[in-house]
N, C-alpha and C positions, 0 to 999 in steps of 0.2 A: 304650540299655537304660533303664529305667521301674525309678529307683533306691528304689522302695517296695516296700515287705517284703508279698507278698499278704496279702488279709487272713486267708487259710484257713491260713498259713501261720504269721501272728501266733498264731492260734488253737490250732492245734499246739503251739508255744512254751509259750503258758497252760496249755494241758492238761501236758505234761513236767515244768513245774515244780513244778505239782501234785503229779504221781508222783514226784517227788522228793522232797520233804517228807515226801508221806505214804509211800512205801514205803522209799526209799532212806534220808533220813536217819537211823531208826531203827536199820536195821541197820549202819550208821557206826559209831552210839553205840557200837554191841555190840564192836567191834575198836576203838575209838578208844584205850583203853589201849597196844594193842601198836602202834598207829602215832604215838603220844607218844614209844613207845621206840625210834623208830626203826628197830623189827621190821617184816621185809615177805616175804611170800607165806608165813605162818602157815598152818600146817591151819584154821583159823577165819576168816583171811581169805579163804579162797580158799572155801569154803563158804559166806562170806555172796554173796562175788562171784557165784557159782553161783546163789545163789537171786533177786540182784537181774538176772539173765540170763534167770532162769525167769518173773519177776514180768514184764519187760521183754517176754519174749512171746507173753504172754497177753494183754497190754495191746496191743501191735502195735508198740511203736518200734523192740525190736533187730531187728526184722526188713523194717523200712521201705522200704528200701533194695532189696529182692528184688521182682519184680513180682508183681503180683494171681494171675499164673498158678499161682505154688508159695504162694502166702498172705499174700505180703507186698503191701505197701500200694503199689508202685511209686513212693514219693518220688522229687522232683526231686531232683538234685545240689544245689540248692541249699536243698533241705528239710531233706535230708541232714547241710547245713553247720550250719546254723542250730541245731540237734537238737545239734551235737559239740561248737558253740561254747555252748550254752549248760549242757551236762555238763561242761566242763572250766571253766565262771566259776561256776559252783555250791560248785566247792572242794571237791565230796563224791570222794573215792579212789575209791567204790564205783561213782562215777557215770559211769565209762566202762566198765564191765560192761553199760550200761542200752541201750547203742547198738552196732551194728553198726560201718560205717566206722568209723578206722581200723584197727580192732580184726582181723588177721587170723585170730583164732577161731571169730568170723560166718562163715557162711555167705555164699558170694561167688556171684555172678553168673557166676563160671564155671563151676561144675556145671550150668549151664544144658546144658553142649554133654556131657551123659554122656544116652545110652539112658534111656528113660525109666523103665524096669524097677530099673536104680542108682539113678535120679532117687528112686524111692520106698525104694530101701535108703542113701543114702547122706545125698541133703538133706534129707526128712522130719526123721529125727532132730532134723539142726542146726536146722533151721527151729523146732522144739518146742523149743529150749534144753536136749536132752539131750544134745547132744554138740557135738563143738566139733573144730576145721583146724586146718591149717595151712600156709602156703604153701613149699616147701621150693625155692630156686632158689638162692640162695648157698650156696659152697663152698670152703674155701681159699684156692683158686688162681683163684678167681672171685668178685669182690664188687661193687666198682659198672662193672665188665666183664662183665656176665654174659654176653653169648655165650660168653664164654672155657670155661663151664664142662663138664667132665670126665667125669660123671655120666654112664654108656651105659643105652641100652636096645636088647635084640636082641629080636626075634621069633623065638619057637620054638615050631613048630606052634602049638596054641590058644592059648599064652599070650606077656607079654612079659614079660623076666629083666633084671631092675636090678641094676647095680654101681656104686658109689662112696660119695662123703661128701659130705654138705650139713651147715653150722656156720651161727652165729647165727639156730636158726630159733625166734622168738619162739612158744611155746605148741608148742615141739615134742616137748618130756616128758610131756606131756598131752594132745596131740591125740588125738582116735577115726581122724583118719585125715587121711593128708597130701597135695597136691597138688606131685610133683614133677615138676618140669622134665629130661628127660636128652637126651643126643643121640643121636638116629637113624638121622643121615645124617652121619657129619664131614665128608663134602667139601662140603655147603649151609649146617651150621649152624644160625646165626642168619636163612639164605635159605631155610630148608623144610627144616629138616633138625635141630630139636628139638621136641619132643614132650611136654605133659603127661600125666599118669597119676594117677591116684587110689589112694591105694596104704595100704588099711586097715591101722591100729593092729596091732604084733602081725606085721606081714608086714617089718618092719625092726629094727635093733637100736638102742638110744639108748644109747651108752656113756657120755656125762656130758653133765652141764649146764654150764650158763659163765655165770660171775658177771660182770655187770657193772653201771658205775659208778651206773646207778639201781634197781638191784635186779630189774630184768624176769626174766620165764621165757622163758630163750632156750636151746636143745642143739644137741648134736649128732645127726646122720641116719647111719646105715650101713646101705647096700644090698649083697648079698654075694649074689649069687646069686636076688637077691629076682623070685619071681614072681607075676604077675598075668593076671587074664584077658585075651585080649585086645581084652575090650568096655571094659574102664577106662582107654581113652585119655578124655582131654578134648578137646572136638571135634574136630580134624579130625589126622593124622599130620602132623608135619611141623610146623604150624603153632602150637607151641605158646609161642615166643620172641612172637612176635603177641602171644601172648594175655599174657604176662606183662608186656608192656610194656602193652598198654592197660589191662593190672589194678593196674601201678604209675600212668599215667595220671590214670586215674580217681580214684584214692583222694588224691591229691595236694593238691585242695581239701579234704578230709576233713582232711589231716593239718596243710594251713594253718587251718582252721578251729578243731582244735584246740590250736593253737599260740596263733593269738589269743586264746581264752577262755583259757588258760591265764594271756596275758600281762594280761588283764584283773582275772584273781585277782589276779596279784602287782601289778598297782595297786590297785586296790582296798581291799587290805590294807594296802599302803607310805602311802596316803592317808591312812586311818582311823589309824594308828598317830601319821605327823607330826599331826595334829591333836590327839591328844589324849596325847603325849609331851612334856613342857616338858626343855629344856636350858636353863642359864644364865637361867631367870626368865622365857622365853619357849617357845612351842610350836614344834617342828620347822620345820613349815610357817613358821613366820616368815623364813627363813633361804636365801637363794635358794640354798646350797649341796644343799639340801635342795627343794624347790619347783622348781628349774628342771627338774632332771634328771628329777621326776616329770611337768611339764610336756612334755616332749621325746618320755617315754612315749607321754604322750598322741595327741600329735601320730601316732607309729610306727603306734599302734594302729589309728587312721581311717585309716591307709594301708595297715595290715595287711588291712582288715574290706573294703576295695573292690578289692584286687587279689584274694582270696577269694572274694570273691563274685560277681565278674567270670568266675573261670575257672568258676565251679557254673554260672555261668547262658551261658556258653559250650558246657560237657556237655552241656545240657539244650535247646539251639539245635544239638546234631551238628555244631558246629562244632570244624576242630582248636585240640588243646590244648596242642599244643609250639609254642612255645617258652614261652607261658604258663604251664605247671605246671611245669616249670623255676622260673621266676621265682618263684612263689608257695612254692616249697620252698624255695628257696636267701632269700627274703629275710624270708620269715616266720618259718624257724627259726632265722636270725641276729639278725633284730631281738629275738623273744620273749626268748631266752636272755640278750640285751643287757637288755634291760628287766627280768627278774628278778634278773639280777646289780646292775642299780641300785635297785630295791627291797629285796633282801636287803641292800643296803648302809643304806638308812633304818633299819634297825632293829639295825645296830651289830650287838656280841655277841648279843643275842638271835638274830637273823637265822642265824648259824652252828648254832645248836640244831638238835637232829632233828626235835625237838618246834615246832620256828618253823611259820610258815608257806607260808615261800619255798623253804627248804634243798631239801626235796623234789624240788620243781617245776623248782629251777634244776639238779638233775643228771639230771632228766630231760627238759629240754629242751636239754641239752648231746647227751646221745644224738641224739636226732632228726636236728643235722645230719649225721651219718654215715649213718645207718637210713637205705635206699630212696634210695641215689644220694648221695653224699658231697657235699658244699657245690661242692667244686671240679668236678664232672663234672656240674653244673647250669652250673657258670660256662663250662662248654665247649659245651652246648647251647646255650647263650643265645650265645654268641660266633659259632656255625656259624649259629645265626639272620642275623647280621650278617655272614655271608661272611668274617667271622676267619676261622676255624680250619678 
């Protein structure tokens, strides 16, 4: 591979940053109060979120990612990347509103396989940033097992009838409409025998949300009876375990890509502080108790940024992506999490504040490695690579 960044590419970059300054940063200012206090998903933040979503697709980036066909610009996987990592080393909160991947809110490339008639009642919207998904496939009894899960659909005359319960579905209190996974067939499964469905806002119950350790918007789903037409399958019956696994696939660089800008912020800032922090009559940085460890960062990071960028431009060659998005999940969201836990360490008590700059970051990249396949059921893929397991 041809380890230079295109230049159209570089280009894109300069323009984002751009729209960052000028539209995003702004409206930071405007909640930066409540995110000094440690306050998070605010009526005020969630409304400026909103509008740097709205601003983001006028411009074209949140919806970069979708092809030319429904409005989106068709980016590479690895345009894609570039665009997430440079929203999470920005430092701006607001600034993963501005993009698509990993964001399961965006509009996803799996609406592609709905009728085209949905196509204009369902993606339209999200593609305008006036509504917003949700991916609903975890369930209880099902997490980084998910054929396991429980979730029926039957067919009854024109329509299909959903029952069950989907849990940690991130943007599920607030989704216009969700894409859920159920079983169709128990005796196939995961072999042709689960099934997506598009199943609008309003057609399910949300009994509560569930708080956790980084403050996301994540709920609960109940389906009771719920029914749907029977044109809102997503593409084909059966084949909907497919489609969830290349939609966790896919986004996988998306979600390395933001792990590394992330761990770039927490250098970046661990940097700027030893330098101009003195202990005992010297700066930080003098101290290789302090310097090594950000040194070490370093090092993680350029291994983070080519195993990254290796599997985007893999996507973008149709080439397969397991056992490599395995790897790029299971070692990007271990190393990043490593690396702002030794960044928040350079900054002593400060670093524990709400108000620091790492606190944040570092319990939301604790999240990560459980979200979308737990650390350890990456180390099983990568092992079945190797004829382990």
């Amino acid at each position: 591979m041809d380890f230079a960044i295109p230049e159209e590419l570089t280009a894109l970059r300069d323009s984002f940053a751009r729209f960052l300054e000028r539209e995003v940063r702004p409206l930071e200012a405007g909640v930066a109060p409540e995110l000094a206090r440690g306050e998070a998903g605010t009526p005020a933040q969630r409304e400026a979120a909103a509008e740097v979503r709205r601003r983001a697709c006028r411009e074209g980036f949140y919806t970069a990612h979708m092809p030319e066909s429904v409005g989106g610009w068709g980016l590479s996987a690895l345009g894609v990347a570039l665009l997430v990592e440079d929203a999470a080393r920005s430092g701006l909160t607001l600034a993963g509103a501005a993009v698509g991947p990993p964001n399961p809110a965006a509009p996803s490339p799996l609406l592609l396989g709905l009728p085209p008639a949905l196509r204009d009642r369902y993606l339209a919207p999200l593609m305008a940033g006036a509504t917003t998904m949700c991916f609903a496939l975890t369930e209880p009894e099902a997490g980084s097992d998910a054929a396991a899960i429980r979730t029926t659909a039957r067919r009854d005359g024109d329509s299909w009838v959903l029952d069950g319960r989907k849990h940690y579905i991130t943007n599920g209190a607030r989704a216009d409409l969700a894409v859920v996974f159920a079983v169709t067939d128990p005796e196939r499964r995961a072999r042709g025998g689960i099934t997506a469905f598009v199943v609008p806002r309003g057609a399910y119950a949300v009994p509560r949300t569930q708080a956790v350790i980084d403050d996301s918007d994540i709920a609960e789903l109940v389906f009771d009876g719920t029914r749907v037409p029977a044109d809102h399958v997503v593409g084909e019956v059966g084949q909907g375990f497919r489609q969830a696994m290349g939609f966790l696939d896919a986004g996988r660089a998306a979600i390395g890509a933001h792990c590394l800008g992330t761990a770039e912020w927490c250098l970046d800032q661990a940097v700027a502080h030893a330098r101009s922090r003195t202990a005992f009559g010297r700066p930080l940085a003098a101290f290789q108790g302090v310097s090594f460890p950000l040194a070490e960062s370093k090092a993680e990071i350029e291994a983070m940024r080519w195993l990254t960028y290796h599997l985007a431009w893999q996507v973008d060659r149709g080439g397969p992506a397991t056992p490599d998005s395995s790897i790029v999940k299971l070692f990007d969201t271990d190393r990043a999490y490593q690396i702002a836990d030794r960044c928040l360490q350079v900054f002593g008590g400060q670093g524990l504040l709400a108000e620091g700059p790492i606190e944040a970051r570092l319990r939301h990249l604790r999240v990560l490695r459980v979200v979308e396949g737990a650390s350890e059921v990456h180390k099983l893929v990568i092992a079945r690579a190797l004829g382990l397991a």
